[in-house]
Structures are given as C-alpha cells and as structure tokens.
VMD Tcl script that draws the C-alpha trace (Angstrom):
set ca {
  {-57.16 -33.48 3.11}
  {-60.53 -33.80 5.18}
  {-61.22 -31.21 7.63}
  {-64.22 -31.64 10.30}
  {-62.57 -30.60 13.47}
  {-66.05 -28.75 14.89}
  {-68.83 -31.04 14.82}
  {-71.18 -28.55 15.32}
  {-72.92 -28.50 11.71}
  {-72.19 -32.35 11.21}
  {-76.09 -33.30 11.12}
  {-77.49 -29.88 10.30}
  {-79.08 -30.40 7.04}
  {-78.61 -26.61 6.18}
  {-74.90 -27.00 6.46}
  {-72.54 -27.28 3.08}
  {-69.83 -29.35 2.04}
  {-66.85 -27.24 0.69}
  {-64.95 -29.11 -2.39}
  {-61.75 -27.15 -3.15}
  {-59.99 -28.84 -6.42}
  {-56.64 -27.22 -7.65}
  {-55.34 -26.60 -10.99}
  {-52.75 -28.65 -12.95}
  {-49.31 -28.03 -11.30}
  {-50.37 -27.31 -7.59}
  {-51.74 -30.17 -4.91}
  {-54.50 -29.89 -2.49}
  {-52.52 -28.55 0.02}
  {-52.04 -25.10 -1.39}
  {-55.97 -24.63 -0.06}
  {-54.87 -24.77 3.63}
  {-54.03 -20.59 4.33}
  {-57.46 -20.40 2.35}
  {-59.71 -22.67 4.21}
  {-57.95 -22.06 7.81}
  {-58.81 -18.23 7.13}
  {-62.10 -18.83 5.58}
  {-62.97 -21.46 8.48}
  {-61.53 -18.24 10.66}
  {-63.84 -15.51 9.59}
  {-67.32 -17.74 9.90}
  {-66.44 -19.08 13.05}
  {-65.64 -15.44 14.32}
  {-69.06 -14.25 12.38}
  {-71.94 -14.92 14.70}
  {-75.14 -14.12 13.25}
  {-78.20 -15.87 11.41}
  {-76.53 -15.12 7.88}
  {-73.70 -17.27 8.51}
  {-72.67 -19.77 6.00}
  {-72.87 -23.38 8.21}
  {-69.97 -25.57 6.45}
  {-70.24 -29.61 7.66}
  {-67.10 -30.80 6.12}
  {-64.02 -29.29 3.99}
  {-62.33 -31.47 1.38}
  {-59.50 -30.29 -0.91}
  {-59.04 -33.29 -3.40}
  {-55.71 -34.05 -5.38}
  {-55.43 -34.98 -8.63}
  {-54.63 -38.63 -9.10}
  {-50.78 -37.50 -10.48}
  {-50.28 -34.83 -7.90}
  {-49.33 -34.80 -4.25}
  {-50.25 -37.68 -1.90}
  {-52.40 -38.75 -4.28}
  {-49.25 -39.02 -6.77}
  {-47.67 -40.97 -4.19}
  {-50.47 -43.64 -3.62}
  {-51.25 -44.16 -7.31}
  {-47.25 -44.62 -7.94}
  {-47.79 -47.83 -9.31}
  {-50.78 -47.31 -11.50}
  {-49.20 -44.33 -13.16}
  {-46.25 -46.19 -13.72}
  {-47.57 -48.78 -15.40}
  {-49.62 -46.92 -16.95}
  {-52.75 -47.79 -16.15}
  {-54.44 -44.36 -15.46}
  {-53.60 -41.34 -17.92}
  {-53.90 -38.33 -15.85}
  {-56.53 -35.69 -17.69}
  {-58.08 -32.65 -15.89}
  {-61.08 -33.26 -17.82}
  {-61.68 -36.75 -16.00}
  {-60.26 -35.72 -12.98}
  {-63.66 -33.28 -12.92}
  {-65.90 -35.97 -14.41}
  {-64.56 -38.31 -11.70}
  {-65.38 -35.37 -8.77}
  {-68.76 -34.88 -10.24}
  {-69.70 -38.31 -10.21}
}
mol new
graphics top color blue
foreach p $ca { graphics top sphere $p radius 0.5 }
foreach p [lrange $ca 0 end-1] q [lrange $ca 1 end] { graphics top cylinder $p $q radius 0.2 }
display resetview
C-alpha cells in the first residue's frame, strides 16, 4: 500500500516518510484504520507544530498478503525463505 493522495508536502524537505511494517501473522493492510485516523487528526491540526508526512507506505512481508500472492512462485520453489530478521534487513537497506 502507497498512500500520497495530498500533494501538499510532496517537495517539502521538512516533510517525513511514514514506514508502517507488521508483525508475523498480519499483512500491511491491518495499518489502514491507523493511518486513515492518524492522516485524520494532522490534517484537522492546523498549526506550526504539525507533523508534515510526504508519503505513507505499509510494506508486506514477502510471505504475507499481496506480497504472498506475487512471490507465489518463488516461495514455492523455494527460492526465498521467509525470515522477519531479513525482512527488516531488506527494509533498512
């Protein structure tokens, strides 16, 4: 999932990036209610303080969700081993 509806930060270099990563047994998707409300309450903040967010990504685990779906084959075969701790090295690099 990649949410950048409002452009408004896009080429503000003060603005953030959120990453939201989920834990074994879950998918990206269970971030939605959390970023829609988050996204909610700073767009409904208007003051100097306010967090400026340029792009929202919630990021699936190679074995989970969509991303499951995609890297059917792979997995299958098994070419990739899912493990959280690479998952996280992968993210970080």
């Amino acid at each position: 999932m990649r949410a950048s509806e409002k452009k408004a930060f896009q080429n503000d270099a003060d603005a953030i990036t959120v990453l939201a990563l989920h834990s074994t047994s879950s998918h990206k998707e269970m971030w939605e209610p959390t970023l829609e409300a988050l996204l909610q309450v700073l767009e409904e903040r208007n003051d100097s303080a306010r967090v400026k967010i340029r792009e929202v990504w919630a990021v699936d685990c190679p074995n989970h969700g969509h991303a499951g779906v995609l890297n059917r084959e792979v997995l299958e075969r098994q070419l990739l081993t899912p493990n959280c701790e690479y998952f996280c090295t992968d993210i970080d690099n």
